[in-house]
Each structure stands twice: as C-alpha cells, then as structure tokens.
C-alpha positions in Angstrom: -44.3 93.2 -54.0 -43.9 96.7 -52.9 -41.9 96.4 -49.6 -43.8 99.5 -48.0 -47.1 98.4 -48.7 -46.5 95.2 -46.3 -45.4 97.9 -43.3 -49.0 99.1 -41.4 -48.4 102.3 -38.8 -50.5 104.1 -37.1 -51.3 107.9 -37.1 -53.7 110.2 -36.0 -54.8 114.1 -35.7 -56.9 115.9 -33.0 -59.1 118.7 -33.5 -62.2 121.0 -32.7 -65.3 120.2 -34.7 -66.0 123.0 -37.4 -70.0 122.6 -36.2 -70.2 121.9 -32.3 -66.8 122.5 -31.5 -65.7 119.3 -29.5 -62.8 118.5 -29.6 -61.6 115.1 -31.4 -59.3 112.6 -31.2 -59.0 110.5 -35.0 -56.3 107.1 -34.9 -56.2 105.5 -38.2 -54.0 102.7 -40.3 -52.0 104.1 -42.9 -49.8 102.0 -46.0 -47.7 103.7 -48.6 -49.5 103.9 -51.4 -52.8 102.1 -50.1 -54.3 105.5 -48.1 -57.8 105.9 -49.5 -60.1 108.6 -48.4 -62.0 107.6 -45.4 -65.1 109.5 -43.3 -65.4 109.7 -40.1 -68.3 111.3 -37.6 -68.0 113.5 -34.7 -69.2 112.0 -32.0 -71.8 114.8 -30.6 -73.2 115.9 -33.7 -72.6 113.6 -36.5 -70.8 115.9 -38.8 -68.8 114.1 -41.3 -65.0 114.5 -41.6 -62.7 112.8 -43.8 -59.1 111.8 -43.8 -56.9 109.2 -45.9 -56.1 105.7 -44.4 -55.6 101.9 -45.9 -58.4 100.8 -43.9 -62.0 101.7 -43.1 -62.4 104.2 -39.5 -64.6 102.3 -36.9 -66.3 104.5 -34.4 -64.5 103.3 -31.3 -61.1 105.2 -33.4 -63.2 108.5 -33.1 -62.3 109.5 -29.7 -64.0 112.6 -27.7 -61.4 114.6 -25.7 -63.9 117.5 -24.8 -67.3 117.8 -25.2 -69.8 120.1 -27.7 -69.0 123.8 -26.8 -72.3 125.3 -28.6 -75.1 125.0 -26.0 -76.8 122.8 -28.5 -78.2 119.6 -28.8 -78.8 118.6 -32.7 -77.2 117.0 -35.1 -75.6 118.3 -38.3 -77.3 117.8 -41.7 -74.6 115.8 -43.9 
C-alpha cells in the first residue's frame, strides 16, 4: 500500500469569478496520487470551475466571500 495515499489533507484557493466577479472560497480533500479533476460552481452565477481533489466538491465547500460585482442577475451558459 502506498503510505501517502492513506494520509487525507485539506487545501483550498480563493478567487474572483472570471464571469460575475464574486469572490470565492474553494476547500477540497486532496491524496497523493488520487487527485482527480473535480468541478465546482460559483455560487451567484453557476459558472463552472475546476480543480484536482480525491473526492467529489459538495456545494456547502464552495464558499462566497463577496458577492457578484456585475450589476447582473443571470446565470452563465456552461
């Protein structure tokens, strides 16, 4: 067994949506050598993001620190 596959820790990222520009907070689980790519959403206008983690990014990891800067309302096309 691969001895840093069994250790789980935790990292993260913030920043400003390419679309809306909120600003972001992203927490995921990472493993050596098990990081697969993941998506995540912003949470004002749905555009998708993506990052690498061993396991799947719920919503309630997708934090907003600031919300949509853009005047807008709508949500991005995916």
């Amino acid at each position: 067994m691969d001895y840093g596959a069994t250790i789980s820790t935790t990292d993260g990222h913030e920043h400003t949506c390419d679309y809306c520009g909120a600003e972001i907070s992203v927490s995921v689980a990472k493993q050596s050598g098990h990081n697969e790519r993941e998506d995540y959403y912003c949470p004002e206008c749905n555009k998708r993001y993506h990052t690498r983690a061993s396991l799947p990014i719920m919503p309630q990891n997708v934090k907003l620190i600031s919300p949509r800067t853009d005047g807008k309302t709508d949500k991005y096309q995916n």
